[in-house]
Backbone as a printed PyTorch tensor [residue, N CA C, xyz], in Angstrom:
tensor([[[  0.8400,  -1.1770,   0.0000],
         [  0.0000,   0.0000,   0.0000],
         [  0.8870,   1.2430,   0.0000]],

        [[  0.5750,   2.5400,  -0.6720],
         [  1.2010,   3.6520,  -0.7360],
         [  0.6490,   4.5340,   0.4600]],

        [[  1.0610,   5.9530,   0.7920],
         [  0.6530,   6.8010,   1.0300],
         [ -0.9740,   6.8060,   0.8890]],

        [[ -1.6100,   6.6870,  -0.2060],
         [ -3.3570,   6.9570,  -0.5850],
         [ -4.1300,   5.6980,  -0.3390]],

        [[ -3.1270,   4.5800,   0.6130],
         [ -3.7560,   3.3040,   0.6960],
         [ -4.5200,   2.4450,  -0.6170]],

        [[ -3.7320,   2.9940,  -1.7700],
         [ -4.0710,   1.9750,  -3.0110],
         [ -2.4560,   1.0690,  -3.1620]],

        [[ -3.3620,   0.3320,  -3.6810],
         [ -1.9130,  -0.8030,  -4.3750],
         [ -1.1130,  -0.5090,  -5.8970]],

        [[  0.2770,  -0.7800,  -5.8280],
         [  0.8040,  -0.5470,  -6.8080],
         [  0.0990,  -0.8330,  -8.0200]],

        [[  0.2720,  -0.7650,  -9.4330],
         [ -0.1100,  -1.2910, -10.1970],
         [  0.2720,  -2.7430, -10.7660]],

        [[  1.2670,  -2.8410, -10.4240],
         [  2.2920,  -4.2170, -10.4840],
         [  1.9010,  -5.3500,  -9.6350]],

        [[  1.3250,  -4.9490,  -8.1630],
         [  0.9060,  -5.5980,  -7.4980],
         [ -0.5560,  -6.8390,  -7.6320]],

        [[ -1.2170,  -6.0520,  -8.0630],
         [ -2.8160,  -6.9180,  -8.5260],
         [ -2.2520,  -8.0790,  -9.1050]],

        [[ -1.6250,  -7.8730,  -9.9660],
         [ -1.0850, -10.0590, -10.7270],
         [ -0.9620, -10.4780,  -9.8360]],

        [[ -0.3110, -10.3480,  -8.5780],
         [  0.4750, -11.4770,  -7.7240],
         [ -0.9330, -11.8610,  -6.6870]],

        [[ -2.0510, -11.3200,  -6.8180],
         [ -2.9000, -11.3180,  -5.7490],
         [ -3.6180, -12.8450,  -5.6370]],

        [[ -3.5460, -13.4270,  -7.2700],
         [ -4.4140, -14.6510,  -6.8540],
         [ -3.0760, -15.7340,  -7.0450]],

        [[ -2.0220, -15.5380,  -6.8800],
         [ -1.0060, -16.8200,  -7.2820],
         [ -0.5810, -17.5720,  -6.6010]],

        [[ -0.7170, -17.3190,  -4.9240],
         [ -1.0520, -17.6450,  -3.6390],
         [ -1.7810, -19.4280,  -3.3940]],

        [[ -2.9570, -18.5500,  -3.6740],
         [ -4.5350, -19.7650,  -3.6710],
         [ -4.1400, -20.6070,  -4.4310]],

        [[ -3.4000, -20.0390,  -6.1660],
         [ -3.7180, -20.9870,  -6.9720],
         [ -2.2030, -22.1910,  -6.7940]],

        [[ -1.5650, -21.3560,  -6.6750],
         [ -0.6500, -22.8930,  -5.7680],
         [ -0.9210, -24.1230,  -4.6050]],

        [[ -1.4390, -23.0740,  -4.0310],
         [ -2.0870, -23.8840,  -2.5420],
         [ -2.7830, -24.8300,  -3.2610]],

        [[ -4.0310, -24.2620,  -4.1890],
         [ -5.2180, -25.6210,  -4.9730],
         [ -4.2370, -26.1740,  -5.8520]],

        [[ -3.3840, -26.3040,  -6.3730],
         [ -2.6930, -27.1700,  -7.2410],
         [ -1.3550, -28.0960,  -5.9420]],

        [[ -0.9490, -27.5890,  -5.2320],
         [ -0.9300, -28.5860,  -4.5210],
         [ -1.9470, -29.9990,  -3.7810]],

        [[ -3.2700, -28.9150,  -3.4770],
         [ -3.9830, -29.7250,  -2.6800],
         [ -4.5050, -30.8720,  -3.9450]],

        [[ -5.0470, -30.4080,  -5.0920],
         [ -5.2310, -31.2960,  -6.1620],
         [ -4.1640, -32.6770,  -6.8670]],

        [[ -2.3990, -31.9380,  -6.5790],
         [ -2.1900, -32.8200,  -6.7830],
         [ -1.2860, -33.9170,  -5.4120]],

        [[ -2.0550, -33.9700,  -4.4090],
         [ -2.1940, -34.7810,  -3.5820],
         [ -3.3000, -35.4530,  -3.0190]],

        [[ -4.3960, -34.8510,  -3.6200],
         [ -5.8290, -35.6110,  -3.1920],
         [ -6.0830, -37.4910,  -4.0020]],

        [[ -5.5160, -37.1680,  -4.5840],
         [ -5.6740, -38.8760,  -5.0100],
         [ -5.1930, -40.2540,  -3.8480]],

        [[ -4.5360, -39.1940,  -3.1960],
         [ -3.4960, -39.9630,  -1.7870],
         [ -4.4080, -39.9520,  -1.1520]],

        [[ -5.6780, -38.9370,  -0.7650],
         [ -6.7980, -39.0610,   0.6380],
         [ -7.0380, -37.8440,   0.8780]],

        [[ -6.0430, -36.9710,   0.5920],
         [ -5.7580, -35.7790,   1.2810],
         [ -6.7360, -35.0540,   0.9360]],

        [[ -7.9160, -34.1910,   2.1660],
         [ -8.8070, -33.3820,   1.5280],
         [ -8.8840, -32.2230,   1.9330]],

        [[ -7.8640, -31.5790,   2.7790],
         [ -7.4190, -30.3510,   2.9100],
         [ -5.8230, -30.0550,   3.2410]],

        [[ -5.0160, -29.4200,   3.3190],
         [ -3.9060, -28.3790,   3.9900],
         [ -3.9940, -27.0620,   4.3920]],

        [[ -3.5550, -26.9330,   5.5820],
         [ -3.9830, -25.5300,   5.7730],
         [ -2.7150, -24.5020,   5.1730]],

        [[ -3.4090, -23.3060,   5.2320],
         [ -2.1140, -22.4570,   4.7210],
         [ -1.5000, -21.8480,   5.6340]],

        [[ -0.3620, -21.1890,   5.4640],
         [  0.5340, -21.7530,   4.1650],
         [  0.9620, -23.2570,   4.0880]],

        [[  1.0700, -23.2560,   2.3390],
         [  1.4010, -24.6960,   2.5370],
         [  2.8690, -24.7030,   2.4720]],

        [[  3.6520, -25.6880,   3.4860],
         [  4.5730, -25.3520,   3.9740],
         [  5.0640, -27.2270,   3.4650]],

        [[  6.3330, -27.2620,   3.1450],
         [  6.7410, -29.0220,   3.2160],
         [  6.0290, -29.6290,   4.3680]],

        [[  6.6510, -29.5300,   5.4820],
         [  5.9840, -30.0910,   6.2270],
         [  4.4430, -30.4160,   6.5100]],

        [[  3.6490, -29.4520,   6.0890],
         [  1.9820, -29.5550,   6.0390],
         [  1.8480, -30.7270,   5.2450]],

        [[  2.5440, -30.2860,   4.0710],
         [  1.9490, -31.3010,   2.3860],
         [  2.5540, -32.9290,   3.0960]],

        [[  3.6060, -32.8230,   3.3580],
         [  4.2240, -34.0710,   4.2480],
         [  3.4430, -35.1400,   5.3430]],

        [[  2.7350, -33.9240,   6.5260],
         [  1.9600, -34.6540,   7.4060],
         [  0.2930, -34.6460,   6.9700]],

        [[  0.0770, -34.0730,   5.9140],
         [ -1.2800, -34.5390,   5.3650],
         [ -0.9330, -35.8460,   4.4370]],

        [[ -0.5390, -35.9770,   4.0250],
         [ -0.1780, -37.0570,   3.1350],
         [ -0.2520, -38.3630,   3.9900]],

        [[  0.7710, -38.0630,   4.9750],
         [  0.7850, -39.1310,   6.1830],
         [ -0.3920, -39.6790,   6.8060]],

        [[ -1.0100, -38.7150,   6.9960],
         [ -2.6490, -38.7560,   7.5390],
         [ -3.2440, -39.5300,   7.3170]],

        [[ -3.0840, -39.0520,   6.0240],
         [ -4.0970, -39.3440,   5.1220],
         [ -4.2740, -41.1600,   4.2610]],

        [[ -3.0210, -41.4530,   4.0530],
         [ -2.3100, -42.4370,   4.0550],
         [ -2.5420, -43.8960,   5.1610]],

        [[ -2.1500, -43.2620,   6.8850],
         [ -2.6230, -44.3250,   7.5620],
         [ -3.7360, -43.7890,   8.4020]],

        [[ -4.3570, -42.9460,   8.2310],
         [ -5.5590, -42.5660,   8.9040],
         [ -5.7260, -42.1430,   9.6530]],

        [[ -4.6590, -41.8790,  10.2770],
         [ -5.0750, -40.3500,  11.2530],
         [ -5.1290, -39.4430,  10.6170]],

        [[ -5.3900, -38.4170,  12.0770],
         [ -5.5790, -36.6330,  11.9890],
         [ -6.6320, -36.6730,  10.7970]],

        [[ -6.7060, -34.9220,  10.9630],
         [ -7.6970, -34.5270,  10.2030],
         [ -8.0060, -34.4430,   8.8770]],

        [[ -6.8090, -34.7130,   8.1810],
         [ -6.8950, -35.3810,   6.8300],
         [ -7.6860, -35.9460,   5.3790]],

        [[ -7.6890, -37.1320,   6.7980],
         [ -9.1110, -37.9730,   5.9090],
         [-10.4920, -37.7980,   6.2410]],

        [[-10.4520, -37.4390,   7.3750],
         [-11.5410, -37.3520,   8.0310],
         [-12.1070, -35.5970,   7.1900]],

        [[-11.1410, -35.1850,   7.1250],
         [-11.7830, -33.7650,   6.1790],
         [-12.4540, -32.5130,   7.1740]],

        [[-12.5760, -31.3320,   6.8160],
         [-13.2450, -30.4490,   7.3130],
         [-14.7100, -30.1850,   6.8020]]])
């Protein structure tokens, strides 16, 4: 944000590239079980959902 509390002009692209990683991770690990990660997705998240999800714990499989 500037001075007039607007955003650069450069800025707006980067606004949805965030989410759309996060859903292309979560998509390409859902075939494993996995039906959420929270954000950020971090190695370790994508790691212990997988795990979860895999032998059945945590919240994983069980889903939100």
């Amino acid at each position: 944000m500037n001075a007039l509390g607007a955003k650069g002009i450069g800025e707006s692209g980067t606004i949805g590239a965030t989410p759309a990683v996060h859903n292309a991770v979560c998509d390409a690990v859902a075939h494993l079980g996995v039906r959420h990660i929270d954000m950020p997705t971090t190695p370790v998240r994508v790691w212990s959902a997988i795990n979860d999800a895999v032998t059945g714990h945590g919240t994983a499989k069980g889903g939100r």
